[in-house]
N, C-alpha and C positions, 0 to 999 in steps of 0.2 A: 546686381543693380543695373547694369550696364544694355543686361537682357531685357528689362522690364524699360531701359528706359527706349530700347527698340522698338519693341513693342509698341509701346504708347505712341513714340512719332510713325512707327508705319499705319497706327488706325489714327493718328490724327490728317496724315498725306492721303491716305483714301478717302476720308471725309471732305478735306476741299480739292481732291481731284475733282469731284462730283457737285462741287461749290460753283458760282459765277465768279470767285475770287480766285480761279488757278488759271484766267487769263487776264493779265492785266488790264488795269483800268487806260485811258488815254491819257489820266492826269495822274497814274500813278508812278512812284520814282523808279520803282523797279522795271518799268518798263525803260528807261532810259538806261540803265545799266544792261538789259539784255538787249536793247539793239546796239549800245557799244561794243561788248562781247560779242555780237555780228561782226558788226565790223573791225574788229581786232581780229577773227577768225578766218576772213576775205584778205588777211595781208598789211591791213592798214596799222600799223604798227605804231607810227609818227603821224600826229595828228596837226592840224593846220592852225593850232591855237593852245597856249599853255592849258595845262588841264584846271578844268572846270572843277571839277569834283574830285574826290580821293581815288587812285586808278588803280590799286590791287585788286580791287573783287575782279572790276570788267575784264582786267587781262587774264584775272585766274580762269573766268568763265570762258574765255577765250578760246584759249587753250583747251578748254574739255569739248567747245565746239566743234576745233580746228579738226579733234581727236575724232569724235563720238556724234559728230551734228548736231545742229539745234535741234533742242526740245525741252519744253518748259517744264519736263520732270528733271531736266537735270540740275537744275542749279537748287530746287529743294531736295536731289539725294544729296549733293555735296553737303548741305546747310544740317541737314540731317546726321551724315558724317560728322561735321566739325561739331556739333552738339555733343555727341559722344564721347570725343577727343577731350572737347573741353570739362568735359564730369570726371575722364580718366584722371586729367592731369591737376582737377581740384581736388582729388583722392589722394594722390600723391602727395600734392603741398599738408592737405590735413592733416597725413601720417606722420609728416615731415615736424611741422609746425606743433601740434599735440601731442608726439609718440604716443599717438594709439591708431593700434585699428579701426576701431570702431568706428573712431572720427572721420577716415576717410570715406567709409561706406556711409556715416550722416550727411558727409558734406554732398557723395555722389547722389546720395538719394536727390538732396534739395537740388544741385544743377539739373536732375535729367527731370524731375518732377515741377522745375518753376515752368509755370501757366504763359506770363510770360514769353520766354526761350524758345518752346513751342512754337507762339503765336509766330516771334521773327522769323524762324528755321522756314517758316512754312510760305514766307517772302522770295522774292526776285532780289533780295539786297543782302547787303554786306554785313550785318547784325551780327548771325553767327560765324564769321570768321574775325570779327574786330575781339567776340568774346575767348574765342581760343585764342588768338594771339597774347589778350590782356595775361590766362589762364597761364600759357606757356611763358610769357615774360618771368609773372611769379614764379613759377617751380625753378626757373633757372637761376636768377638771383639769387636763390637760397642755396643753390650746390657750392663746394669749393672746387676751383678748377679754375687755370686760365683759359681752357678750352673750352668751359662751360659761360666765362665771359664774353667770348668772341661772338658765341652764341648768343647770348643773352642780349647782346647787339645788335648782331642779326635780325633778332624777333624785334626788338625797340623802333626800328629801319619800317622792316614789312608794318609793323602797328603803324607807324606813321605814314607811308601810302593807305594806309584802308583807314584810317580814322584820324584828321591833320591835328584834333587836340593833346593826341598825343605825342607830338612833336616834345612836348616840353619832359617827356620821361627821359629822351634821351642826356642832354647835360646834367638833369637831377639824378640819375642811373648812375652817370658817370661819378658826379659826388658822393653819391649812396656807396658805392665800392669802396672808393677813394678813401672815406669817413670808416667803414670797414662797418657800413648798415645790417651786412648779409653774414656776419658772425654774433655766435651766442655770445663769448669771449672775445671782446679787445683787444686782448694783447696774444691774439693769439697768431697776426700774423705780422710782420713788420711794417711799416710804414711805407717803403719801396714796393715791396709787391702787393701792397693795396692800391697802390700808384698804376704800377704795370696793369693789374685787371682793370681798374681805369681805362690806363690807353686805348687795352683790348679791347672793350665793352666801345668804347667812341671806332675804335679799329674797325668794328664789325657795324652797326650802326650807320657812321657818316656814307659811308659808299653807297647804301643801299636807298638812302635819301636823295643822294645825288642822282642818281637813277631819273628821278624826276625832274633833278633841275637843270640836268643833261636836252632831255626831253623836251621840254620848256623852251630853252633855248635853243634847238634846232628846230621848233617849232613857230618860236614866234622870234627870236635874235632878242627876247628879253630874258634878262635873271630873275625867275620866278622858283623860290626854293619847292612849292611844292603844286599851291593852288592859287588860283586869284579870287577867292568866293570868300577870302576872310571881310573884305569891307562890308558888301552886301549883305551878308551874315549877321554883322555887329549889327547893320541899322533895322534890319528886321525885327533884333528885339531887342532892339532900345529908341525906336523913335516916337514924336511923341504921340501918335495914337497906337499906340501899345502899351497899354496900362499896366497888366499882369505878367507879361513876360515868354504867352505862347506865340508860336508862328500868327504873326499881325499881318497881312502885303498892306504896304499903305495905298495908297488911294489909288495912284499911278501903276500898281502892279494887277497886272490879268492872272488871275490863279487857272485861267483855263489851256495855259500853258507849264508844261516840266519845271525851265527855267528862266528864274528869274532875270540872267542878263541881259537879252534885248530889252526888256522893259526901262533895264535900271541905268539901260547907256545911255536910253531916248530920252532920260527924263536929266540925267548927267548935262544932256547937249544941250536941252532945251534952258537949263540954268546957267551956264556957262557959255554956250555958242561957238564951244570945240570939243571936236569927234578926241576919242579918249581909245588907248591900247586898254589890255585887259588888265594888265597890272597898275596903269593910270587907273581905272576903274574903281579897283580896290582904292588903291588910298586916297581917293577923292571920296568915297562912302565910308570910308574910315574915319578923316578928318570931319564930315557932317553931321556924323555918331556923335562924336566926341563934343563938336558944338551943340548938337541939342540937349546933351546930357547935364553940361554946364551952364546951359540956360535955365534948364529944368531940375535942378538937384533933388529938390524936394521927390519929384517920381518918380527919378532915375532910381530914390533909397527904397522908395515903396515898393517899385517894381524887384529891385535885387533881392527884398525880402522876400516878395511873391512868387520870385524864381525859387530860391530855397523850399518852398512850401512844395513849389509842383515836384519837387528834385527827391522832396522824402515822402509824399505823398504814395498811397498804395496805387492808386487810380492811373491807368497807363495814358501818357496825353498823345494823343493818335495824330498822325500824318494824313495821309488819304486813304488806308482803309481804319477801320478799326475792332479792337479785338471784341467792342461788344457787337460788334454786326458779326464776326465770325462764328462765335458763341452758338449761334442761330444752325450753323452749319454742321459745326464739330463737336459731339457730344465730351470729345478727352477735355475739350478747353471748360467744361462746366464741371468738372471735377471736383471736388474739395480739397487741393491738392495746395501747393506753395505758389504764393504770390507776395509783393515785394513787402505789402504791411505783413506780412507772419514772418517773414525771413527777415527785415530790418529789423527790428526789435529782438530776435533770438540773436543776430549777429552782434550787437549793442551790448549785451548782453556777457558776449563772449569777448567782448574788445575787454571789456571793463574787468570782468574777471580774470583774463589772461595778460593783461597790459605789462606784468614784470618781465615775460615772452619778450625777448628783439623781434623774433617773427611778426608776432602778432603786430605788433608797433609797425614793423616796415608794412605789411596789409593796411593796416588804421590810413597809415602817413600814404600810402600808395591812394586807394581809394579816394579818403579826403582830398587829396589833389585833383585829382580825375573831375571827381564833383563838383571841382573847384572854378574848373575850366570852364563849362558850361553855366558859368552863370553871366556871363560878359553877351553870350547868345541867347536864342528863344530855347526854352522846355520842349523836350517831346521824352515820350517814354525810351525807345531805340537810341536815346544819347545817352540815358545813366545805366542802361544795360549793362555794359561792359565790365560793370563791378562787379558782376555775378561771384565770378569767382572769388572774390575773396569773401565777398557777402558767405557764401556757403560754409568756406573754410569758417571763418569765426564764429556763424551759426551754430557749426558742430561743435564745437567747443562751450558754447553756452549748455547746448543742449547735454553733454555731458558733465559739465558743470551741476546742471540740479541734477541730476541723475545721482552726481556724487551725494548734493544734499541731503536728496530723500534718503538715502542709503543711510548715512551718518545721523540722517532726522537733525538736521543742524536747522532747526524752525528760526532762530533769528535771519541767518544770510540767506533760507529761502523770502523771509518776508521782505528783505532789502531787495533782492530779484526781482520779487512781485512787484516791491514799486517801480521798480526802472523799467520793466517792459509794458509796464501798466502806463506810466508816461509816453513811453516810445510809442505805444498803440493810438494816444490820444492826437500826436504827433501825425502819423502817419492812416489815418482813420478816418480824423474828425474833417468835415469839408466844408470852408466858411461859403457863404451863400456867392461872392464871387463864383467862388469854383463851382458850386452846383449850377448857376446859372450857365458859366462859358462851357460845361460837362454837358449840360442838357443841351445847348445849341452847335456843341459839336457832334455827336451823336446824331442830331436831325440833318444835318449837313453832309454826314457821310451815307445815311442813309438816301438821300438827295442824291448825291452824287453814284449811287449804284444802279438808284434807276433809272437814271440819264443814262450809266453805263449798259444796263441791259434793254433799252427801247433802242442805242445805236444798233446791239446785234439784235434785234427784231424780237427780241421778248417781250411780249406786251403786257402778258399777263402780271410776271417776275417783276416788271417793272412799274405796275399800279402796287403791287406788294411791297415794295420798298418803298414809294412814294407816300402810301398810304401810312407807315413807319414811321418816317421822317415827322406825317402832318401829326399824327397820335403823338411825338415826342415833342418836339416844340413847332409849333406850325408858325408862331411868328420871326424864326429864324429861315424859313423856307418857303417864302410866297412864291417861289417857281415852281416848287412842287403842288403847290395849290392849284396854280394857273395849268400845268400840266397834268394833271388829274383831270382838271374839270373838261380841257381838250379831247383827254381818254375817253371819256363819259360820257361826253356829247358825240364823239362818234360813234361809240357805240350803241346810241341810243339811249343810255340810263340819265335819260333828262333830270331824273331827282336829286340823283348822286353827282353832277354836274354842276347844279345850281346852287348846291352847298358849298362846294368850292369853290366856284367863282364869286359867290358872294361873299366868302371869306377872304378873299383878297381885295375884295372891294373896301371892304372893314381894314385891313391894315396896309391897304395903299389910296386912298380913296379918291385920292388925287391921280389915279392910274387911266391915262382913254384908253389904254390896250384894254384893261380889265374891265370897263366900261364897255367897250364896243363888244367884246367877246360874250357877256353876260346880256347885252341888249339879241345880239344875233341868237343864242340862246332859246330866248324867249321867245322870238320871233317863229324856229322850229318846234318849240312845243306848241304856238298857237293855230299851227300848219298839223299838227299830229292828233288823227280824232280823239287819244284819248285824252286831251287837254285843249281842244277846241274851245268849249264850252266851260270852262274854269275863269271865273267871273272875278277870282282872289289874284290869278295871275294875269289877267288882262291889268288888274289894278296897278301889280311890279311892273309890268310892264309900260305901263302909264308914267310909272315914278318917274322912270330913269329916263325920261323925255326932258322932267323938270330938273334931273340933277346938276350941278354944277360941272364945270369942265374944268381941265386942271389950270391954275393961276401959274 
């Protein structure tokens, strides 16, 4: 399985070697992560500001820079790598957790096979090393051993530099020992040395945290435990123009920049009329959160339901690129393979069947948390990833579960199966017109944003082709691509194809003089070009727009 899952990621990594998405975008995140790994690799070790972001991946990337040089194959071999890793080590837990084989070659299938997993691995970002970490957390919590503790720390530590929500595994890890979560039997160790793997488990853990808040503090002279992006974070998605709960910038933020903090400091000063440290930052956006949320209860409920929607939803809610623009590129991602609606509902599935399992219960109770965290934030797909691994493990378990039925011909608790994943589908499936709306105008918006990315590097062609994309998916979410088409057009002479789109922005900005003046001038060159000299319909448009209104 392991081979097969090689396979598949090296014909998916030649596919967008060959893509416009294996150099990053200007506003993509992974490009900020690979020029940190630059400069981690030049020396800069201690940075002049508590960190921004979670700083495992950049230093890991660092390191293979420092080794091996830049090159933007390398951080998709690694990601490729830690894919692998993480299907090994879901195999294991399966065996572990089911005793069966079987189980673990269903669960590796589902890791190396989700569509998904793929799509991150084949990112500049931290996705597949947040999801081995998650992977390897589990398999060790379920060993006995205080040496397996110390570890299991360790990994809780490193999760928490690469992904800050999971911060909160570390003390609930600790109880989890303590409570004696990670035995089939109770009584089967004492009280004291549930205590001690405790310790060990915080023993190995806290240092590796402090890593960062070392850091932090020789960096700015403040106590910052890890990051300072938690305030900006919350308000993102929860203020009040953020109705449903994705990535919102409100009004004051330029999305034409990485990060958001200079936006969020100028806008800090401007309300207050004092300059703010980074960790003032946060909890001045933390406390703003939390007043709008109390002003607005009613959408703060609606919105936290609408995050759960996006959270079990099959539909990946994309960043800056996304996986339906990839799709276009990579023929593995169009696969008929595992994606999150067929693997949530088998894993569901397998919680409910195997619930008398302690294992399965700490997976359930592990996951459910994880999921839990991210609802205080905005939705994106790359945030509920992380559960992969346990999604697989109980998956396989469902799936060997009917396996048993059919076998036994036990027709009642297959028909009880069929309706719970017959619900779990409708769940994870069904997409209320909200979603299909902010689905269709996110899709035009990334398509938008490719062909902006491929007209900087001088594709012109590539970039009327995305353009074109974006207008075909929803064109009243991209009147730039409009305006920017019809620029292509006109220079190039396709006065016809030009005028379509400029007048299509006149239709949904009407009030626009750019859009005006540009579709006047327009006109003006086709009346100067003999074959439309003599066109007695376009002298008339052209006539109009002498009478139209100017913007109020």
């Amino acid at each position: 399985m392991l081979v097969l899952g090689l396979a598949v990621r090296l014909a998916h990594l030649a596919a967008i070697y060959r893509s416009p998405f294996f150099r990053p975008m200007s506003t993509d995140p992974g490009l900020g992560f690979d020029e940190w790994a630059q400069s981690i690799a030049a020396g800069r070790w201690i940075d002049t500001s508590p960190f921004w972001i979670d700083p495992l991946y950049s230093y890991l990337l660092g390191v293979f820079y420092r080794v091996l040089g830049h090159g933007l194959l390398i951080p998709r071999v690694i990601n490729l790598t830690l894919g692998l890793a993480a299907a090994y080590l879901v195999a294991l837990t399966a065996r572990r957790v089911w005793a069966s084989r079987e189980a673990g070659v269903i669960a590796a299938a589902a890791s190396v096979f989700f569509v998904p997993a793929l799509y991150y691995e084949g990112q500049t970002e931290k996705t597949a090393l947040t999801i081995v970490l998650f992977a390897l957390g589990f398999e060790l919590l379920q060993r006995p051993g205080t040496r397996v503790a110390v570890a299991a720390g360790v990994v809780a530590g490193l999760a928490t530099l690469a992904r800050g929500n999971l911060l909160i595994f570390v003390p609930l890890g600790a109880l989890a020992l303590a409570a004696g979560w990670d035995e089939e039997d109770l009584g089967q160790k004492s009280g004291r040395c549930r205590a001690r793997r405790a310790g060990l488990f915080l023993a190995g853990a806290l240092p590796v945290v402090g890593l960062a808040t070392v850091h932090n503090y020789a960096a700015s002279r403040e106590l910052v435990l890890t990051t300072t992006n938690l305030g900006i974070n919350l308000y993102l998605g929860n203020h009040d123009g953020n109705e449903h709960g994705y990535f919102t910038p409100p009004d004051f933020l330029d999305q034409r920049h990485r990060s958001e903090q200079p936006h969020f400091r100028a806008e800090a000063l401007r309300r207050t009329g004092r300059p703010m440290t980074d960790a003032e930052l946060s909890r001045y956006w933390t406390a703003q959160t939390l007043q709008a949320m109390a002003a607005k209860p009613g959408l703060a409920l609606r919105r936290t339901v609408h995050k759960l929607q996006l959270v079990l939803h099959n539909d990946e809610v994309a960043d800056q690129d996304d996986i339906a623009l990839m799709v276009e590129y990579s023929p593995v991602l169009r696969l008929p393979i595992v994606w999150w609606g067929t693997l949530l509902p088998m894993a569901v599935l397998g919680a409910v069947t195997g619930w008398r399992r302690r294992r399965v219960r700490v997976l359930v109770a592990g996951s459910a948390l994880y999921l839990a965290t991210l609802l205080p934030f905005f939705i994106m797909g790359r945030l509920r990833i992380q559960v992969l691994p346990a999604l697989a493990v109980l998956g396989a378990g469902g799936l060997l579960w009917i396996v048993e039925r059919l076998r036994s011909r036990d027709r009642r608790a297959l028909l009880r199966g069929a309706v719970l994943l017959a619900a779990c589908a409708v769940v994870v499936l069904a997409r209320p017109d909200w979603m299909t709306r902010r689905r269709n105008s996110l899709v035009a918006i990334d398509w938008n944003n490719l062909g902006s990315a491929l007209l900087e590097r001088g594709d012109t062609p590539g970039a009327i082709r995305a353009y074109e994309r974006a207008v075909s998916v929803n064109a009243a979410s991209v009147p730039a691509a409009l305006r920017v088409l019809g620029q292509l057009y006109f220079q190039r002479g396709e006065y016809a194809r030009a005028e379509v789109h400029m007048r299509r922005v006149l239709e949904l900005r009407p009030d626009s003089r750019s859009a005006l003046a540009a579709l006047t001038a327009l006109y003006d060159a086709m009346l100067q070009d003999p074959r439309y000299r003599d066109d007695a319909e376009l002298r008339r448009r052209r006539a109009a727009l002498q009478t139209t209104e100017g913007p109020r």
